[in-house]
C-alpha positions in Angstrom: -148.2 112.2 -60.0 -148.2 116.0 -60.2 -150.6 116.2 -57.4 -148.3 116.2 -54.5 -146.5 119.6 -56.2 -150.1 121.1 -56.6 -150.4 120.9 -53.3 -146.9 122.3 -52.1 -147.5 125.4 -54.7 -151.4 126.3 -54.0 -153.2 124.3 -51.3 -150.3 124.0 -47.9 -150.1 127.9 -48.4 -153.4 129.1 -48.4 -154.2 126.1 -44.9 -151.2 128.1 -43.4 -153.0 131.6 -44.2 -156.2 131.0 -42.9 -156.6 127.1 -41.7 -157.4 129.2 -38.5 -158.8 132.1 -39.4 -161.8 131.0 -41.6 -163.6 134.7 -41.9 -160.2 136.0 -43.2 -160.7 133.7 -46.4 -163.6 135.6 -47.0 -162.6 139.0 -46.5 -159.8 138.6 -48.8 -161.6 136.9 -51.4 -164.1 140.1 -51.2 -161.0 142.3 -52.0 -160.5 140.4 -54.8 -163.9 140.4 -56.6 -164.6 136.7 -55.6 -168.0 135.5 -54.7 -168.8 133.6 -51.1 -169.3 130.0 -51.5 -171.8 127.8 -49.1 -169.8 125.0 -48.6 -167.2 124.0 -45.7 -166.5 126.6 -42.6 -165.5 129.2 -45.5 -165.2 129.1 -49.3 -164.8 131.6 -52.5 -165.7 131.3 -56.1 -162.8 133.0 -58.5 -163.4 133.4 -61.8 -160.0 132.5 -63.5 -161.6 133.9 -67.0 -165.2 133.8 -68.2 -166.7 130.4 -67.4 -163.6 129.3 -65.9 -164.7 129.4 -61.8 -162.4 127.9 -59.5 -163.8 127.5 -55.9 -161.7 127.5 -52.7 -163.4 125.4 -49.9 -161.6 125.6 -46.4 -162.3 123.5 -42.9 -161.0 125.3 -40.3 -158.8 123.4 -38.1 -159.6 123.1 -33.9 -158.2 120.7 -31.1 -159.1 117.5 -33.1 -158.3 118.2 -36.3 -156.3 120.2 -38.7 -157.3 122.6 -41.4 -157.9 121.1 -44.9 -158.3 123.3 -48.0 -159.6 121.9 -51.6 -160.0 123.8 -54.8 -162.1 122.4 -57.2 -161.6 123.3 -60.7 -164.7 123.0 -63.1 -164.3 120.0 -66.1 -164.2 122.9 -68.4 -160.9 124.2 -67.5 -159.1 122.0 -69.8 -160.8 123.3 -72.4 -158.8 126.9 -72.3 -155.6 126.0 -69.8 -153.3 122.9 -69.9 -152.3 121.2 -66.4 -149.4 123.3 -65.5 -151.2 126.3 -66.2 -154.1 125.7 -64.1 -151.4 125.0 -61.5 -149.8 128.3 -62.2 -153.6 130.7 -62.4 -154.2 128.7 -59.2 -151.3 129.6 -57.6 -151.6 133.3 -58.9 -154.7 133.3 -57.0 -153.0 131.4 -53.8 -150.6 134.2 -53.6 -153.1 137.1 -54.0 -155.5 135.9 -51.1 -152.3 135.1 -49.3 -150.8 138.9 -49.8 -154.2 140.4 -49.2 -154.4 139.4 -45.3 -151.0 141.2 -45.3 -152.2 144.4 -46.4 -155.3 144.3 -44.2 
């Protein structure tokens, strides 16, 4: 039910960023300590806190189709944030990818 805001708040954001620019993904994941993932055309692991990953996987759009973005949250999380704040630390880390391609 809550899903559709998750998206709006985190996910359409960071597809507008760099849906088209995979390797920018990456380079501002770098600048904020995340490590490269091996999945999809690009993709980050964040460490929310200790033992908490979250891990951004982007497919870059092209003619055919359009970018899509997932972030996939390990079971654990629950067991340090409740819904709305994984909603909020992912959209902390949304914003600070987002800002980091401005500075660059």
């Amino acid at each position: 039910m809550y899903y559709p805001t998750f998206v709006k708040r985190t996910i359409q954001p960071l597809v507008n960023a760099f849906g088209k620019n995979a390797p920018m993904l990456v380079k501002a994941g770098k600048n904020l300590g995340a490590r490269p993932g091996e999945i999809g055309d690009a993709s980050l692991i964040i460490d929310v806190f200790p033992r908490v990953p979250v891990h951004l996987i982007l497919w870059a759009g092209d003619e055919e189709l359009t970018p899509d973005l997932n972030l996939l949250l390990d079971a654990n999380i629950l067991d340090y944030l409740e819904s709305e704040d994984v909603t909020i630390a992912c959209e902390i880390i949304t914003w600070r990818l987002v800002n980091a391609i401005k500075k660059a």
